[in-house]
C-alpha positions as CSV (number, residue, x, y, z in Angstrom):
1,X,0.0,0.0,0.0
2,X,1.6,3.5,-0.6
3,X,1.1,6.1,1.8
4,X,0.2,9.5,0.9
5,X,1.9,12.2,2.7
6,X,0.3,14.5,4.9
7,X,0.0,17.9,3.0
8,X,-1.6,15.4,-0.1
9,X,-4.2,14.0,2.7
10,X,-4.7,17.9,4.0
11,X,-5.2,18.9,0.1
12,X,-7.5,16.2,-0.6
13,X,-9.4,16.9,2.9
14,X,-9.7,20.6,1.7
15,X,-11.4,20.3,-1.5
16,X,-13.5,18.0,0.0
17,X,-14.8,20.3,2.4
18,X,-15.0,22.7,-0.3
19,X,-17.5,20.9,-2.4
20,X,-19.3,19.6,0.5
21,X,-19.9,23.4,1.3
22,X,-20.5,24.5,-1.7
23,X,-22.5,22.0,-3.4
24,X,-24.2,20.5,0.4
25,X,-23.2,17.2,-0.7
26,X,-19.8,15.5,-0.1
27,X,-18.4,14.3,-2.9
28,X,-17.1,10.8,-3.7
29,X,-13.6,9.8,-3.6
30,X,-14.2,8.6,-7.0
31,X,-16.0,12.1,-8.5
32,X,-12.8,13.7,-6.2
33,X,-10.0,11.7,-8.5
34,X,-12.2,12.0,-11.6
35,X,-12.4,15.7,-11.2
36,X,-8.1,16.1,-10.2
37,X,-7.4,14.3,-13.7
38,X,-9.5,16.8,-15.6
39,X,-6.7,18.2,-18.3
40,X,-8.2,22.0,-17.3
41,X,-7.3,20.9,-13.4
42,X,-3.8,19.7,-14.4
43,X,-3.3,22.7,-16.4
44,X,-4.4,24.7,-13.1
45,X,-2.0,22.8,-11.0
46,X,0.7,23.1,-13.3
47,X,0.4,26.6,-13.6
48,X,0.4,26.8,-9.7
49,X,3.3,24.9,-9.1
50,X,5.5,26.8,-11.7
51,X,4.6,30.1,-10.3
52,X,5.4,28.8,-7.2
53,X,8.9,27.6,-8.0
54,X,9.3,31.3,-9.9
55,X,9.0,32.7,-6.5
56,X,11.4,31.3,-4.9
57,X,14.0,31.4,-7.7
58,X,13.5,34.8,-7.4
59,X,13.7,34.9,-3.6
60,X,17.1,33.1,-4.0
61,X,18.3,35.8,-6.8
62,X,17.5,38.9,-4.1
63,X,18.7,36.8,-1.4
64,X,21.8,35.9,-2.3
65,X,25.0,38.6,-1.7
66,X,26.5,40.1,-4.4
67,X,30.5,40.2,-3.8
């Protein structure tokens, strides 16, 4: 069995929540992983991820001393 860490668990919890909020009815893990492999959702993801790592490139580049 693979183990999922904790942030993934604390994701997954999230938008669960979310839609259960939003929609009054939890979804099913099945509709939840369905829904996460949507090309669009990757995209989304994607995009997030590489923004993120932008920032902290950047971070690094103003960080860093310039002798």
């Amino acid at each position: 069995m693979t183990t999922v860490d904790t942030c993934l668990k604390e994701a997954l919890d999230r938008v669960s929540n979310f839609i259960a909020d939003t929609t009054g009815h939890p979804a099913t893990p099945e509709e939840l992983a369905d829904a996460l492999t949507r090309f669009f959702v990757l995209q989304e993801i994607k995009g997030q991820i590489e923004m993120a790592r932008e920032k902290i490139q950047w971070a690094d580049r103003t960080i860093r001393p310039t002798h």
